[in-house]
C-alpha positions as CSV (number, residue, x, y, z in Angstrom):
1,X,80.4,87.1,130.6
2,X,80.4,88.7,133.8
3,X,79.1,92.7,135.1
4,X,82.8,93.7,135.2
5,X,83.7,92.5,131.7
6,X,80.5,93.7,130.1
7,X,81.2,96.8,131.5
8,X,84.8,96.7,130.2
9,X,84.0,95.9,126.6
10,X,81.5,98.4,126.7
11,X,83.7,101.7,127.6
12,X,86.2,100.0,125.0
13,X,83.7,99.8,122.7
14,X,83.1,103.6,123.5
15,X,86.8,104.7,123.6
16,X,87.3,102.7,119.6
17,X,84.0,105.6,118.8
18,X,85.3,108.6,120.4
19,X,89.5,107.8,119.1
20,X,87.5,106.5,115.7
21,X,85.5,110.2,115.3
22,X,82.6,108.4,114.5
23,X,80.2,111.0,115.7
24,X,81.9,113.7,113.8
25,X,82.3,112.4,110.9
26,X,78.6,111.2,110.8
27,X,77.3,114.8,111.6
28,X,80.1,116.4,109.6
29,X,78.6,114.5,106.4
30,X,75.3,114.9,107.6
31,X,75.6,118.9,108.0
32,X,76.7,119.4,104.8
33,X,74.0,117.0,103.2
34,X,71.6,119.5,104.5
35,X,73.1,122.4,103.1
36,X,73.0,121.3,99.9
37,X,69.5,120.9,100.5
38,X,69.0,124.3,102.2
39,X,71.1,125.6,98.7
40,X,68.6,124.0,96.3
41,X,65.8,125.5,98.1
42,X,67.0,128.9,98.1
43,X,68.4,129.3,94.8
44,X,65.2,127.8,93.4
45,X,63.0,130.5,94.8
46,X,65.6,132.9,94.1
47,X,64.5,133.9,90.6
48,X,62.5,132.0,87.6
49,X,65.7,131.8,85.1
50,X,67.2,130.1,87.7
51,X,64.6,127.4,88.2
52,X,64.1,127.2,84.5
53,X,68.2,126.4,84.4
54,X,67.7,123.6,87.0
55,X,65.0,122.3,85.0
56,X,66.9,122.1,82.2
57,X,69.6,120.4,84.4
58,X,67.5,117.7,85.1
59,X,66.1,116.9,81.5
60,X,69.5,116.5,80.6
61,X,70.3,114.0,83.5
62,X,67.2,112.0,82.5
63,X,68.6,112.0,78.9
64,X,72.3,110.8,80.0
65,X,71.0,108.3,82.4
66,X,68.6,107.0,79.6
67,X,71.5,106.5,77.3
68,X,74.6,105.2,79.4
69,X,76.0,102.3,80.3
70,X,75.1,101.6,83.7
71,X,73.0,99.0,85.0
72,X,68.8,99.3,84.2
73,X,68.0,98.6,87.7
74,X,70.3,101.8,89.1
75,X,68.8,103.9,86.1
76,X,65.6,103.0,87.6
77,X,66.5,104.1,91.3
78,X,67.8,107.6,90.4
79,X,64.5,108.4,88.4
80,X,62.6,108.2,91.6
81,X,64.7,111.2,93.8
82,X,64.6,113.1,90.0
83,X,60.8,112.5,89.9
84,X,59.9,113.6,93.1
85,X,61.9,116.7,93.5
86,X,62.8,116.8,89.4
87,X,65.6,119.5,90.1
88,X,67.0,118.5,93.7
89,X,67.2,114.9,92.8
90,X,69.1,115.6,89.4
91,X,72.0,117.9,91.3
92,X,72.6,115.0,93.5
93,X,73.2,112.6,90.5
94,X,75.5,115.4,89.4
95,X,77.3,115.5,92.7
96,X,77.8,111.5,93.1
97,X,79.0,110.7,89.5
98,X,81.2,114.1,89.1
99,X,82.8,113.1,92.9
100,X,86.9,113.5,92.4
101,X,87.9,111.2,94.7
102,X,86.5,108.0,92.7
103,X,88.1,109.1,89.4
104,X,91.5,109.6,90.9
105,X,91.0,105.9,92.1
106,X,90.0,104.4,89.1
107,X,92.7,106.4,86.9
108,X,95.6,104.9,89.7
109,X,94.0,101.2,89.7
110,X,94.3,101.7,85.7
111,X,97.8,103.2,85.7
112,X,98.9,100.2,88.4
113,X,97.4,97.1,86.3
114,X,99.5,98.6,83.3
115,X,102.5,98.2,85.2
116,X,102.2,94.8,86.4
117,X,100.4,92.9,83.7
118,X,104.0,92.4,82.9
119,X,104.0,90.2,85.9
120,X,100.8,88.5,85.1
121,X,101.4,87.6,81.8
122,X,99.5,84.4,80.7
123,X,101.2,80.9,80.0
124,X,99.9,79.9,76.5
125,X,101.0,76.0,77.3
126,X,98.1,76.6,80.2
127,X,95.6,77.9,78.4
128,X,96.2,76.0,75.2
129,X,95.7,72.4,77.1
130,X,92.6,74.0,78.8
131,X,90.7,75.0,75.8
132,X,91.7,71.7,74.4
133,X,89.8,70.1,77.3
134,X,86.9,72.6,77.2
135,X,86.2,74.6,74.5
136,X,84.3,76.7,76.6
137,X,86.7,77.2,79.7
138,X,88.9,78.1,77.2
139,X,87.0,80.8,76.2
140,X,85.9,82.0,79.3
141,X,89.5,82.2,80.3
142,X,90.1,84.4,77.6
143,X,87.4,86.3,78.7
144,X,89.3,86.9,81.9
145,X,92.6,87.5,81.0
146,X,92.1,90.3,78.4
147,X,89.5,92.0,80.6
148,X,90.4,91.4,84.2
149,X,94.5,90.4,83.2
150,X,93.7,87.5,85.3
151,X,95.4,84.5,83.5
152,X,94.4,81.0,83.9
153,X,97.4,78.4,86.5
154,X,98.0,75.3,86.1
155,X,100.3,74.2,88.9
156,X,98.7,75.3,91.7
157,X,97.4,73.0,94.8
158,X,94.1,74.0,96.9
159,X,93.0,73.6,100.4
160,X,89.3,74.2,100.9
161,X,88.2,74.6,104.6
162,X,84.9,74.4,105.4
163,X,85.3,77.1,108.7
164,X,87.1,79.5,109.4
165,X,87.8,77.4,112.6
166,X,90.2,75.1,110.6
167,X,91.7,77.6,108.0
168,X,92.8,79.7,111.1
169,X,95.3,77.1,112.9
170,X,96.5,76.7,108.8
171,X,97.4,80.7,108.8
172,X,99.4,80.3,111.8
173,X,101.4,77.3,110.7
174,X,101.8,79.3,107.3
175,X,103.2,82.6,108.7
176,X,105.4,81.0,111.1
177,X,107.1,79.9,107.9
178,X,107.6,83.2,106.3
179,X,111.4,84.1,105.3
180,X,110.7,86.9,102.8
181,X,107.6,88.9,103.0
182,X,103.7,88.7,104.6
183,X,101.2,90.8,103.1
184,X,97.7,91.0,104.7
185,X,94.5,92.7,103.4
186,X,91.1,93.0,105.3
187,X,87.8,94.4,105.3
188,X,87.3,94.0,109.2
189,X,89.9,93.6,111.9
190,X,89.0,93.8,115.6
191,X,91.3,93.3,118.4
192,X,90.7,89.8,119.9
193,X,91.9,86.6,120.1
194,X,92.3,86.3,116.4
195,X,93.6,89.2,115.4
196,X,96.0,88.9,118.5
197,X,97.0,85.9,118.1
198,X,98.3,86.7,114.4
199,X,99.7,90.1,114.6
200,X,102.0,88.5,117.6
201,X,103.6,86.3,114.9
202,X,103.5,89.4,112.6
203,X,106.0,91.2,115.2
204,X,107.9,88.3,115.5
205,X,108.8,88.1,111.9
206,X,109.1,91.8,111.6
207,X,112.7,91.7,113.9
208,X,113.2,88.4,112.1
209,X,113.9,90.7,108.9
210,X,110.3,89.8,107.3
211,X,108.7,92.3,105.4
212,X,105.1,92.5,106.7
213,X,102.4,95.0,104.9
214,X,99.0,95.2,105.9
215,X,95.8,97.1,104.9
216,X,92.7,97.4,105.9
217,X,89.2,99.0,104.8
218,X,88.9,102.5,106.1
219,X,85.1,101.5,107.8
220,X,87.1,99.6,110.5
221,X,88.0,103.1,111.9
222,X,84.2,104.4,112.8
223,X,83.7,101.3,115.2
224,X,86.4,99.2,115.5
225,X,89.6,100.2,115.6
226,X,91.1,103.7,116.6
227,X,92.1,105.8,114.2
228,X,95.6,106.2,114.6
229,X,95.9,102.2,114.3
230,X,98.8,102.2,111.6
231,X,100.9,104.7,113.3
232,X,100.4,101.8,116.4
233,X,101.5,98.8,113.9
234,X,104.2,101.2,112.3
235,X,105.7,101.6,115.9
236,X,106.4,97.8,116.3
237,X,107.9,97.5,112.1
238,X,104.6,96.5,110.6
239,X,104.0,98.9,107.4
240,X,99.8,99.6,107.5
241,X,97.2,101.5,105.2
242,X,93.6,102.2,105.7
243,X,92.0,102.1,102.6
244,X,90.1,105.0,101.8
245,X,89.6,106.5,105.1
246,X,86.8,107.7,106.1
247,X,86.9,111.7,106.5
248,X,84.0,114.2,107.3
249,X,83.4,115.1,103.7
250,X,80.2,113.9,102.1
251,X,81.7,111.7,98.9
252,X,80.6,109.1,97.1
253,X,83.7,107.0,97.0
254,X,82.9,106.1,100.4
255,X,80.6,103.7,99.0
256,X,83.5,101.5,97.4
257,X,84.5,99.6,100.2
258,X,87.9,97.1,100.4
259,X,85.6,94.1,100.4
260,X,88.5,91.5,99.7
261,X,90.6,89.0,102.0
262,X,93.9,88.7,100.8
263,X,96.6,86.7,102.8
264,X,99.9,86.1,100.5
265,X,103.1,84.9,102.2
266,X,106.9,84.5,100.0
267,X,104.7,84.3,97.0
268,X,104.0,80.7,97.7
269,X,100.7,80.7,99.4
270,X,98.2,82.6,99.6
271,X,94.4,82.3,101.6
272,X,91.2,84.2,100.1
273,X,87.8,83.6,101.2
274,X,84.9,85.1,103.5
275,X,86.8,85.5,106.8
276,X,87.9,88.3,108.4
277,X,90.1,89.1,111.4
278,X,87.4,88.9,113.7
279,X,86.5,86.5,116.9
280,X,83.5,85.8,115.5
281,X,84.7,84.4,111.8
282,X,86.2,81.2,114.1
283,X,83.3,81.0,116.3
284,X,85.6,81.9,119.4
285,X,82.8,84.5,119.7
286,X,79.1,84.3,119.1
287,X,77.0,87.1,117.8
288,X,74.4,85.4,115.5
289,X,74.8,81.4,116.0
290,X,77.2,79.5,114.7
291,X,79.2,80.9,112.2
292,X,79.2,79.2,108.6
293,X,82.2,80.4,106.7
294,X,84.9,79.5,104.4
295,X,88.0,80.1,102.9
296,X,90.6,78.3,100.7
297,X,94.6,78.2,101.1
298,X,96.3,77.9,97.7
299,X,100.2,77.1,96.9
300,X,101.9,77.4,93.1
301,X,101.7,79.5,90.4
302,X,98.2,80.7,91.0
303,X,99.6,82.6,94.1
304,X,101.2,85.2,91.9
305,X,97.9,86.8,90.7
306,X,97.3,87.6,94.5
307,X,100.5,89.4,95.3
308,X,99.7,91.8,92.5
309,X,96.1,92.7,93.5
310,X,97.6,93.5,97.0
311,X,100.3,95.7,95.6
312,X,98.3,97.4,93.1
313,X,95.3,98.0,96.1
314,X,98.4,99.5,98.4
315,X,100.1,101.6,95.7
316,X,96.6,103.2,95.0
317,X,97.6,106.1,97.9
318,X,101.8,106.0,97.7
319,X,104.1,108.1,95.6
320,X,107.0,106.6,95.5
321,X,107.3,103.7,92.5
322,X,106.9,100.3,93.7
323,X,109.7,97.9,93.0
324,X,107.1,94.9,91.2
325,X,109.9,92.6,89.8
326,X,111.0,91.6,93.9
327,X,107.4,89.7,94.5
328,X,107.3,87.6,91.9
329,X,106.6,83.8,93.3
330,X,109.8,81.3,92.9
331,X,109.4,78.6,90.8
332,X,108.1,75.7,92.3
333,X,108.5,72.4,90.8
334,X,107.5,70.2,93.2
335,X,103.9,71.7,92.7
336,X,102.3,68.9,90.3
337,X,99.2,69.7,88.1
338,X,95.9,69.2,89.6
339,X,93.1,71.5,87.3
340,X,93.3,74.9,86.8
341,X,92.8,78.2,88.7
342,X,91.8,81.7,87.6
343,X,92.5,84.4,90.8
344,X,90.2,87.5,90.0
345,X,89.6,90.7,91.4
346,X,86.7,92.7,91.0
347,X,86.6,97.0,90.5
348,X,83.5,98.8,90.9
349,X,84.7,100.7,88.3
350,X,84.6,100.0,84.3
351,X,81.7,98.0,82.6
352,X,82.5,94.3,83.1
353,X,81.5,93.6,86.6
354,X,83.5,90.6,87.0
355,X,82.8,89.1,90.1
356,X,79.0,89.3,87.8
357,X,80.4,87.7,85.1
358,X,81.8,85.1,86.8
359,X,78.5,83.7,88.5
360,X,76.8,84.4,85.5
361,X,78.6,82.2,83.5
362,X,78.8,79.7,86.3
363,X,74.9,79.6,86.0
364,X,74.8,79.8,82.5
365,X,76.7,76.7,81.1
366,X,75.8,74.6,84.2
367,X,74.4,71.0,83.0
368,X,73.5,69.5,86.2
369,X,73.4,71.4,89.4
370,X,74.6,75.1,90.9
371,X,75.6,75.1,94.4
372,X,75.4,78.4,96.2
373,X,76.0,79.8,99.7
374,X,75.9,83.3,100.3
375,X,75.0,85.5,103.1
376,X,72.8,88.3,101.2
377,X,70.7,88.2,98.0
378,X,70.0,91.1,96.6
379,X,69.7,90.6,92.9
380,X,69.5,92.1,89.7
381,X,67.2,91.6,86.8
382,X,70.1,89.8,85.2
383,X,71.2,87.6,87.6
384,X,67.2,86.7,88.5
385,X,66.8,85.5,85.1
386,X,70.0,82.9,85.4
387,X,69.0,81.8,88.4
388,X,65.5,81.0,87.1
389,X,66.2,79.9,83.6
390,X,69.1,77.7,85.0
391,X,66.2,75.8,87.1
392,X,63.6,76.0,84.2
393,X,65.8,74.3,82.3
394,X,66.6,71.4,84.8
395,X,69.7,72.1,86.6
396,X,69.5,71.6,90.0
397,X,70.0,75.2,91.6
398,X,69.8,75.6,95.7
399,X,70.6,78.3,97.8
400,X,71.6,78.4,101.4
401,X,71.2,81.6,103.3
402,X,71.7,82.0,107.2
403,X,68.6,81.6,109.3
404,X,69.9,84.1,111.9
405,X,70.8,87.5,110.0
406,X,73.4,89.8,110.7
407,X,71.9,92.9,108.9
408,X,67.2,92.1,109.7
409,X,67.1,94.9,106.4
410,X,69.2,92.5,104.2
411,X,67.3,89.8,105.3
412,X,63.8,91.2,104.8
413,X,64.8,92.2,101.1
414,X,66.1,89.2,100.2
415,X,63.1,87.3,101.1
416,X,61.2,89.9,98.3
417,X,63.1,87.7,95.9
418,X,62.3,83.8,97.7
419,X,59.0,83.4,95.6
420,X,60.0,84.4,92.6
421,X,62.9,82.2,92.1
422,X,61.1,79.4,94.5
423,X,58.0,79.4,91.6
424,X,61.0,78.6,88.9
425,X,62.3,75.6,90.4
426,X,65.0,77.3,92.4
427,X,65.3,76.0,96.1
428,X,66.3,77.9,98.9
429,X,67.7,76.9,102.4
430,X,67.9,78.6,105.9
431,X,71.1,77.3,107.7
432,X,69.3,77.3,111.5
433,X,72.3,76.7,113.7
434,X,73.2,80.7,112.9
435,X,74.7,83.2,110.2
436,X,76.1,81.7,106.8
437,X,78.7,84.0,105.6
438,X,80.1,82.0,102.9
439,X,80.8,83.2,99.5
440,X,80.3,79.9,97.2
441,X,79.3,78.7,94.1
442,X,79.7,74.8,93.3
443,X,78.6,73.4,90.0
444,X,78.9,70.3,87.7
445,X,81.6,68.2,90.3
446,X,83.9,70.4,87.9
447,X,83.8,74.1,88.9
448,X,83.9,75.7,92.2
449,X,84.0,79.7,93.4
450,X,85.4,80.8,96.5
451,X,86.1,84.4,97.3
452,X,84.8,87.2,98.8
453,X,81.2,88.2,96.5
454,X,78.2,87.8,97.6
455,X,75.4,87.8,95.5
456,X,74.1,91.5,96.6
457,X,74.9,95.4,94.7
458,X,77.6,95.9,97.1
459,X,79.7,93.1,96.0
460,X,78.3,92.8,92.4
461,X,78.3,96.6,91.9
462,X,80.5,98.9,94.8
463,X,83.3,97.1,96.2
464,X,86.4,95.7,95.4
465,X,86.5,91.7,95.8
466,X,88.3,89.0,95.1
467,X,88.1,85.3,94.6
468,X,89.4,82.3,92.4
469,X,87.8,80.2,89.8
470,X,88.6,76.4,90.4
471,X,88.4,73.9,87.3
472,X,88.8,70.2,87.7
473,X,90.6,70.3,91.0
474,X,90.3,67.7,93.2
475,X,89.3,70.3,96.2
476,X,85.8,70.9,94.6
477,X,84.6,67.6,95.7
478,X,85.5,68.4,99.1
479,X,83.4,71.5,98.7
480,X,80.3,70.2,97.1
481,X,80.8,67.7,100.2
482,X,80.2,70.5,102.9
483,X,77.6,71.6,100.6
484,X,75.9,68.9,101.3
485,X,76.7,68.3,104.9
486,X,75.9,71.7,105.7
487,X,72.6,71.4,104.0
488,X,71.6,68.6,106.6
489,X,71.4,71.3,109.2
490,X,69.0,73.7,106.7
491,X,65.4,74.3,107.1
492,X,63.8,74.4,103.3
493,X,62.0,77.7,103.0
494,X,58.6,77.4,101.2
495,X,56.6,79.9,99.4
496,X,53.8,79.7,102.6
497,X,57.0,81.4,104.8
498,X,57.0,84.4,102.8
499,X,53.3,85.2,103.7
500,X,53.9,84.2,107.2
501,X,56.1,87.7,107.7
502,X,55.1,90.1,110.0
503,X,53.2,93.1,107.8
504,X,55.5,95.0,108.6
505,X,59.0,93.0,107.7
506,X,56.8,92.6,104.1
507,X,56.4,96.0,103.3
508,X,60.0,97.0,104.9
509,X,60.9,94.3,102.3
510,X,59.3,96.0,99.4
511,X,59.8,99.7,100.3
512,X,64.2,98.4,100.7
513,X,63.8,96.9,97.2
514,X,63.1,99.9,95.4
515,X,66.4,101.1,96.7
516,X,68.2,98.0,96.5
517,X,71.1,99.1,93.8
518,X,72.5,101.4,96.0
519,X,72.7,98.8,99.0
């Protein structure tokens, strides 16, 4: 890259800040952080019946968080700002979980799956020849239908790509082909060739009488895109939503990013995976080595189940009533049996934790060997103990993480966790040509995951993801086959590597862990 283009990306990359109000909104939220602080501080020396009140505030917090429902590990973390400044810390417990904004989400997401489990309903012939295979599958997909209303497809083809490099020229061909509606939903979109390339078929199909939504997560405005973006798309026939916006108002629904890739198109196929509309995701750009993603492309009944995560995610800010019964997918015949699918979608909202429940049972009825790629771990007591007992017990559990991190905090924490599952059997794998981003979990030659989770809080806990359960399909030997190609280019980490830190990365490590349920 030359002087002159350098110096061009870097006063774009300025003009996406300023248009974004990135610095405002940071020292908008950070202004009134403070004076809630400055508030505490002078009420508290106000007068001693209002100290004692606060104290009494903060007994009661301690009593509530003792007896919910939330996860031990987040109990743990809010004890430590309540210890250390016992009235202070309590308040801002009292702020986060009382925020408006999260409960008006969570009511609409409930109202929205009401009205289209009608849509979703499950095919008892389906389920009934599942259990019949496996008792246990047939339980699990219970599990998910009557508390996720994500049914179990039979019908349904897969396409597993092992980079984002192939599954893009596959999204091109696909939308070329669109006749009735495209529906698109992101966590990151930057302009490039990627993005470029796509939204100029996106126009094309607009005047061609296509109906084209598409939404992305509301972070994309601080950094990467201008603000008024969907007024720009809107100009050229393209309906767009930011979801959840950020705005200078400190709120704790911020923290529940749109985590999931969704690409649906006519009902008929649909993509889902780790890769977002970035240059980087098909290595036409490099930031941290080669790029290790990947994605699957899925055609048949199965698609369905995507359409209506995307329309209940979109309807979660408009008014007027969505007309459900026009996206349903069109029969299609042709589409032969080949295993089953489950397409899920995860809420950080409610007490089953899907995208949780998912790996967890992966890991717990695994006979042989679990599979995993993911770009983060940052785990949970919970998940710890499958990961370890699933070794101790002889299956054959590996890891592959990227050798080249995007996020050096991530990657200092999750090496807290390398020995610890290393001394159980479990083994772990830096890929060194650059960044894994891949969301996967292979196990048994008969069950594969690919979606959108990684195996950190934000995805298990905060966001909203998606993904789909694969059962028997002939695709998951193709992915247990880049498992272990991609494996040949992985450095195994020992437990000598974690002592051979930097001081300072070791107790950065250990100081982040304390804190890890809210990252």
């Amino acid at each position: 890259m030359t002087a002159g283009e350098l110096k061009e990306k870097g006063i774009k990359r300025a003009k996406t800040i300023i248009y974004g109000r990135t610095v405002f909104v940071i020292l908008a939220i950070l202004v009134q952080f403070a004076l809630m602080i400055a508030v505490y501080f002078h009420l508290r020396e106000y007068s001693l019946l209002v100290y004692v009140a606060f104290g009494v505030i903060g007994l009661l917090v301690v009593l509530h968080l003792y007896n919910g429902r939330e996860n031990p590990d987040l109990k743990l973390v809010w004890m430590l700002p309540i210890v250390v400044f016992p009235v202070f810390g309590a308040l801002l417990y009292l702020y986060i979980s009382m925020q408006p904004g999260t409960r008006i989400i969570r009511r609409r997401l409930e109202k929205l799956a009401g009205e289209t489990r009608a849509y979703v309903a499950q095919d008892t012939a389906v389920k009934a020849q599942l259990a019949e295979e496996n008792v246990q599958m047939g339980h699990f997909a219970d599990y998910m239908y009557h508390y996720a209303d994500c049914p179990v497809y039979g019908q349904t083809q897969a396409r597993f790509y092992p980079l984002g490099d192939d599954q893009f020229q596959d999204i091109l061909t696909e939308l070329e082909k669109a006749e009735k509606f495209i529906f698109l939903e992101y966590f990151i979109v930057e302009e490039g060739y990627m993005w470029n390339s796509i939204l100029e078929i996106l126009k094309k199909k607009v005047k061609e009488g296509v109906e084209v939504r598409f939404m992305y997560d509301g972070m994309c405005a601080l950094t990467l895109l201008p603000y008024f973006y969907p007024k720009l798309l809107e100009q050229d026939g393209i309906k767009c939503r930011m979801f959840s916006p950020i705005k200078p108002f400190f709120s704790s629904h911020y923290n529940n990013r749109d985590h999931r890739k969704i690409l649906v198109i006519d009902g008929k196929t649909a993509f889902t995976g780790g890769t977002n509309l970035a240059d980087e995701y098909i290595n036409r750009k490099e930031r941290f080595g080669h790029w290790k993603d990947t994605a699957i492309m899925i055609k048949g009944s199965a698609v369905e189940r995507f359409t209506y995560l995307f329309l209940e995610m979109w309807n979660v800010s408009e008014q007027k009533p969505e007309n459900f019964d026009r996206y349903r997918s069109p029969k299609m015949d042709e589409i032969g049996q080949d295993g089953y699918f489950i397409p899920y979608g995860v809420s950080p909202f409610g007490n089953e934790r899907i995208g949780r429940r998912v790996y967890l049972d992966i890991l717990n009825t695994a006979q042989n060997y679990v599979h995993i790629m993911t770009p983060y771990l940052i785990l949970d007591y919970e998940m710890i103990m499958a990961l370890t007992y699933a070794a101790k017990r002889g299956v054959d559990v590996k890891i592959i993480m990227p050798h080249i991190p995007d996020k050096k905090y991530a990657f200092v924490l999750a090496k807290t966790y390398y020995n610890e599952l290393l001394e159980a059997g479990v083994s772990i794998y830096e890929y060194t040509p650059g960044f894994v981003h891949a969301k996967i979990f292979v196990s048994d030659d008969e069950k594969a995951v690919v979606g959108t989770v990684n195996l950190d809080y934000r995805s298990l806990y905060h966001h909203f993801e998606c993904g789909v359960v694969l059962y028997r399909n002939s695709e998951i030997d193709r992915i247990e086959k880049d498992y272990q190609n991609t494996l040949k280019q992985c450095r195994a980490v020992t437990e000598k590597d974690y002592g051979s830190q930097k001081l300072l990365d070791r107790v950065t490590g250990k100081v982040l862990r304390i804190f890890a349920p809210l990252m």
